[in-house]
C-alpha positions, 0 to 999 in steps of 0.5 A: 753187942746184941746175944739175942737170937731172932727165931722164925719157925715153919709147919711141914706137912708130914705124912706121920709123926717126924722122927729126924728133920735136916737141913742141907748148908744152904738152907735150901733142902729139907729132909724129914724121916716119919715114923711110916718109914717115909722120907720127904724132902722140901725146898725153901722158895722165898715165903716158905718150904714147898715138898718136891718128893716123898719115898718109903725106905724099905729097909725101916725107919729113918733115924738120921739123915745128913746133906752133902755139901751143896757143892755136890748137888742134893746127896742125902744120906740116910740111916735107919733104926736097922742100920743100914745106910743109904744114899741119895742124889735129886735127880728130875724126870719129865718135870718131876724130882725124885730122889735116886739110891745111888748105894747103901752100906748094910753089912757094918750095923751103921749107927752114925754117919757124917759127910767129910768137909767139902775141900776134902772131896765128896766123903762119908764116914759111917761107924758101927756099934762096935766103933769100927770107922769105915770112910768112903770116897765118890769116884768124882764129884758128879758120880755120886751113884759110885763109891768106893771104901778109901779108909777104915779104922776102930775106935780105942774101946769095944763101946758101942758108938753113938755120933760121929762128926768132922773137923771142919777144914784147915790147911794147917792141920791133918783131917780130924774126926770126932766119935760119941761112945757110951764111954766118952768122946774120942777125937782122931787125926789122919797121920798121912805119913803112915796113911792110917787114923790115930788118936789124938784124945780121949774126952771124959768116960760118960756114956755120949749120945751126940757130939758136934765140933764146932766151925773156926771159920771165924777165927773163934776158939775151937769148941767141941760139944758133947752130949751127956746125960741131961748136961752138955760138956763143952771142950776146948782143944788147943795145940797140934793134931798128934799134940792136942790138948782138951779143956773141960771149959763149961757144963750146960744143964738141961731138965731132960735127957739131950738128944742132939747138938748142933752149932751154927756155920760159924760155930757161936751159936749152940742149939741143944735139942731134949727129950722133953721137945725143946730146944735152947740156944747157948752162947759166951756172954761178954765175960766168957761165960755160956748162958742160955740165951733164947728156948724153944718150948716143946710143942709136943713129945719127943719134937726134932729141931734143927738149926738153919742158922740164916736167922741167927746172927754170930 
């Protein structure tokens, strides 16, 4: 059984230093938020990615950025350091591809954001700094321009909210979500009987500064990493949503502060972004144990990777 990972890399025009840089599921968009407020999305064509569009955001500079499910078509949406949320639907006028707001959320001081899981329907949570969860829902999958609030809840503490990401699809279980905080991690379960978000765990007390909940796809145990300090701790969940149970499992150690977490789509790979610009891949190793099993040296200060994933097998 090979663990390595083969990585290939590519330069993309920017117009100012790269702030975020995301992949759509696909691996066929690209968005990149530049220190000049600009935002530029790309499309991978065979030998390499190829820029379709450029706008300025007039509301600041662009922080995170995530894709909708291809499914829906190219919907990104967009946070800035002022926090306030917009999003975008790809739309071609005479031959040329630009990217429309469709709507923006700016009254919520929003500090992250997550697309729900395709089977869901065309869902976005966004959180405040305060921990209030507020999850809205497209009319239809082809009115990305109207969106309504279907569902709002507050985390267990008044701490300022870092990330937010979902639990991947499951006809076994309720919708599931996980929040960063500044005093851990917190995983809810919708309870549709009383139709209101609940909490299911309570994951350490260290300040979070990103969280990812790793697919299960494959049939893989379920892993939820979050990111503390210069380590990320990674979390085994076992047993029923109202029920569930976390195990501290491993504590991966980085020489710099972890900036972003990401799996793979299948959830054996993780990739760990530092403030110091690299990027190191983690895995299990045949006795169970998680190694760092490939490094992306940092080309220059504070660098933003993200992880496409069609070059790195499970």
């Amino acid at each position: 059984m090979d663990l390595g990972a083969t990585l290939t890399t590519s330069e993309l025009e920017a117009s100012s230093e790269a702030v975020k840089v995301s992949a759509n599921l696909s691996h066929t968009r690209l968005a990149c938020c530049s220190r000049d407020n600009s935002v530029s999305t790309y499309a991978f064509e065979g030998a390499g990615w190829r820029q379709l569009t450029s706008w300025d955001l007039p509301d600041g500079i662009g922080v995170k950025a995530v894709w909708a499910h291809p499914e829906y078509g190219a919907v990104l949406a967009v946070l800035t350091d002022t926090g306030v949320a917009t999003l975008f639907s790809e739309d071609l006028q005479c031959g040329q591809t630009r990217m429309q707001p469709d709507a923006s959320f700016s009254e919520q001081d929003v500090t992250a954001l997550s697309f729900a899981p395709k089977e869901m329907g065309l869902q976005l949570a966004l959180v405040s700094r305060r921990g209030r969860v507020r999850v809205y829902n497209a009319a239809s999958s082809s009115a990305a321009n109207n969106w309504v609030l279907q569902t709002e809840f507050e985390g267990i503490s008044l701490s300022e909210c870092t990330s937010i990401c979902w639990r991947s699809y499951s006809q076994a279980l309720p919708p599931m979500m996980l929040l960063g905080t500044k005093d851990g991690a917190q995983v809810f379960w919708y309870n549709g009987q009383v139709m209101s978000w609940e909490l299911a765990a309570k994951l350490g007390n260290e300040a979070v500064s990103d969280v990812a909940w790793a697919s299960t796809a494959n049939g893989h145990d379920e892993y939820i990493a979050s990111a503390q300090g210069t380590k990320v701790v990674l979390w085994q969940l076992k047993g029923y949503a109202d029920k569930v149970q976390a195990e501290l499992v491993a504590a991966l150690d980085h020489k710099s502060h972890v900036c972003q977490v990401e799996w793979n789509a299948v959830g054996t790979w993780l990739a760990v972004a530092t403030a110091e610009g690299g990027v190191n891949l983690w895995r299990p190793n045949l006795g169970g144990e998680w190694c760092c099993q490939s490094k992306i040296e940092p080309q220059q200060q504070n660098a933003d990777y993200v992880m496409v994933g069609s070059e790195i097998s499970s």
